[in-house]
Structures are given as C-alpha cells and as structure tokens.
N, C-alpha and C positions, 0 to 999 in steps of 0.2 A: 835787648830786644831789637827784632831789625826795623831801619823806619819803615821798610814794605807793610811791618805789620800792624804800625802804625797809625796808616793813610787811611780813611774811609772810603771806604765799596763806591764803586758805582751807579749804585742805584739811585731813586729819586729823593730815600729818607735819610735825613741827615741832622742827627740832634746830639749836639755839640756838648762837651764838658762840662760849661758854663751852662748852657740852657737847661740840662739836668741837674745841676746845684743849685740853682737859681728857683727853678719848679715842684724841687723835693722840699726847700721851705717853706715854701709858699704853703703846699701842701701839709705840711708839718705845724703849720702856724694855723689854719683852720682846722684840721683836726684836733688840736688843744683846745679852740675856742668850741667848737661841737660838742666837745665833752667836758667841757671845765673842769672840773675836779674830779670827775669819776675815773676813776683806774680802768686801764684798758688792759686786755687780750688780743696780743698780735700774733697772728699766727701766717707766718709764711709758706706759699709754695714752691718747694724746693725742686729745680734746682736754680732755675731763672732768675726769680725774683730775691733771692739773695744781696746782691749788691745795693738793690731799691729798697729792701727792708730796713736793710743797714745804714743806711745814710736817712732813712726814715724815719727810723727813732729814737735817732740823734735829735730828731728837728722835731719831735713831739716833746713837749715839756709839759708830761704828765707821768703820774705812779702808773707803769708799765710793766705786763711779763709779755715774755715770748716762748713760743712753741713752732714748731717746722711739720710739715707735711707733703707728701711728697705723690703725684697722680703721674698719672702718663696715658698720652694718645699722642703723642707721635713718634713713639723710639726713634730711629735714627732716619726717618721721612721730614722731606719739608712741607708735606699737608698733614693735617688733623685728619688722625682714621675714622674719629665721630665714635670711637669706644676709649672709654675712660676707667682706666685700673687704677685702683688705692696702692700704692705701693710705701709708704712710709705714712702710721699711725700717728696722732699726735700723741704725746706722752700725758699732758694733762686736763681737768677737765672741764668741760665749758660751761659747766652750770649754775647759771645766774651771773654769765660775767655778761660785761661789755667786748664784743668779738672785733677786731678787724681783723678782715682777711687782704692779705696786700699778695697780688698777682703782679706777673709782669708784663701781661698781655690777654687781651679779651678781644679773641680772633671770629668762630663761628656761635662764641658761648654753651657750648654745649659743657666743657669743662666747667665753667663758671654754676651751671645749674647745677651739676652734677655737684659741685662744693659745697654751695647755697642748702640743696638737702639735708646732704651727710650734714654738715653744723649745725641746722637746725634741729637736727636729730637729737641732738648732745643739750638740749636746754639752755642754751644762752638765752641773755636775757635781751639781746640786739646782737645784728649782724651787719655789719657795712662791708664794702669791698673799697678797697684801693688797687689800683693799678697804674701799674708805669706808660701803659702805651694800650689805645682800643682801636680797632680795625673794624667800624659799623657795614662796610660795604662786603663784609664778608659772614656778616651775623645769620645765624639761622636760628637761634631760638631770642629773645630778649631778655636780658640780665642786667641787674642797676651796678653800676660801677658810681658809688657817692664820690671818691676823690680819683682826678684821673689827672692823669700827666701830660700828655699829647694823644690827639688823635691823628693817627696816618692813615696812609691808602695804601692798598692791597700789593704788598709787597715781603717779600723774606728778609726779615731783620735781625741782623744780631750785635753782639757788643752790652755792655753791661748788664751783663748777667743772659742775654740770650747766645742762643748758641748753634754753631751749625755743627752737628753731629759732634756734640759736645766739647767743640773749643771755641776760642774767641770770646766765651764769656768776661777776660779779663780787660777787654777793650775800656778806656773809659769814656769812650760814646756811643750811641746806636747810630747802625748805617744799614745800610740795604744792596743785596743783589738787582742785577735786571732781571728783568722774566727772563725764563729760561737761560741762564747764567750760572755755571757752576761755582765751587765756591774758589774763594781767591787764593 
C-alpha cells in the first residue's frame, strides 16, 4: 500500500487509530454495563459501519448475535438525497430481543429515523443506536444516538469503514476532505 494512501486528507477531521481504539472500548465497557447480563442483538448497517461494529463487539462482554442490514441515500453522492431504500434485509428476528443498532454516522438523521421505525416494527423489546461519528450541525430531524464515538463538524469523512464512492473504507483512521475538494 502506498504511504500517499496512507496520509490523512486535508480536512479539519482527524481521528486517529488510537483515538478509535481507545473510544470503541470505552464504549464497549458501558454498553456491557447498560445491559449486564441480558443478551444483545447487534445489528449493523452495512456497508460503513462494518469496521466499527467489529471492533465493537469484541469490546462488548456480553452473550451477543449479530445480523447486517444494508440502506442507502447517497449512492455514489457526497450529500444525503433525504430518500432512504432498504437494500439488504436482516435475516433474523427482532422479537423480544434487546436491539443495538451500530451506525457509522448520523449526518441529517433522516436515515437514522427511517431505521428507528422499520426496528421498531419487528417487536424488539428495546432499541439503542450506536454510532461511530454524529454531525449535529447538519441534523434535520432529531434522533437518539445512546453511544457515540465523536462528534465532528460539517465535513466529508472517510476511512474506517466510510467511504468515497466506495473506497478508502480500509483506512484505519477517519479524515476529512476540504469543502469543495475532490477526492484524493
């Protein structure tokens, strides 16, 4: 791999290997404690949140399943269309479990609501959200993120698990473009 591809963006967000190891247990250590013994339902949204899920329930020390599901609103745009398609179902079902949903970003929340519904649809018996990274100054509906990672400012991020027109996710830090800045 070349160090060009290495290097973090020039943008203003910069969250470092460390500061995401460091934050994913942190996280992983209150979620344990939130739920003491009851068995959780993880369900991640694919494809971003992958990396975050992963190292997240390593750091949960709890009886744990997991399930993938997969939306989309921005195909290969770097804004949110504000229209949200189901594109990959979960396989199993939610009823009567304990849910988290682990995101990797809660940008204008519309995606987030649009989640929050459908699961609730399914009969869980609770539904939390986690997420890697939230973006409040670009919210247009409100959405509870219980565990979150960092909050940034209004910027194009990618690296661990985000993505610009679907590469880059294997970075293992998140970094950011400048406004209007194509990609690197």
């Amino acid at each position: 791999m070349s160090e060009r591809y290495l290097t973090p963006g020039p943008g203003p967000v910069q969250i470092s290997r460390d500061a995401l190891e460091t934050r994913v247990r942190e996280l992983g250590a209150r979620i344990t404690a939130d739920y003491g013994s009851e068995p959780l339902h993880v369900v991640c949204v694919l494809n971003g949140a992958f990396p975050f899920m992963s190292d997240l329930v390593r750091a949960i020390a709890l009886p744990l399943t997991v399930d993938f599901l997969s939306v989309s609103s921005y195909g290969s745009r770097t804004e949110s269309s504000g229209e949200v398609k189901l594109v990959k179902d979960l396989d199993q079902s939610l009823k009567g479990k304990h849910v988290l949903l682990v995101e990797d970003i809660v940008d204008t929340g519309l995606t987030m609501q649009y989640l929050l519904g459908y699961l609730q649809g399914r009969g869980p018996r609770s539904v939390r959200v986690a997420s890697l990274l939230s973006k409040p100054s670009r919210r247009l509906v409100e959405v509870p993120v219980h565990y979150l990672g960092f909050e940034i400012e209004d910027a194009y991020v990618y690296g661990y698990g985000l993505d610009i027109d679907h590469r880059y996710r294997n970075l293992p830090f998140v970094t950011s473009l400048r406004s209007g800045e194509s990609e690197p």
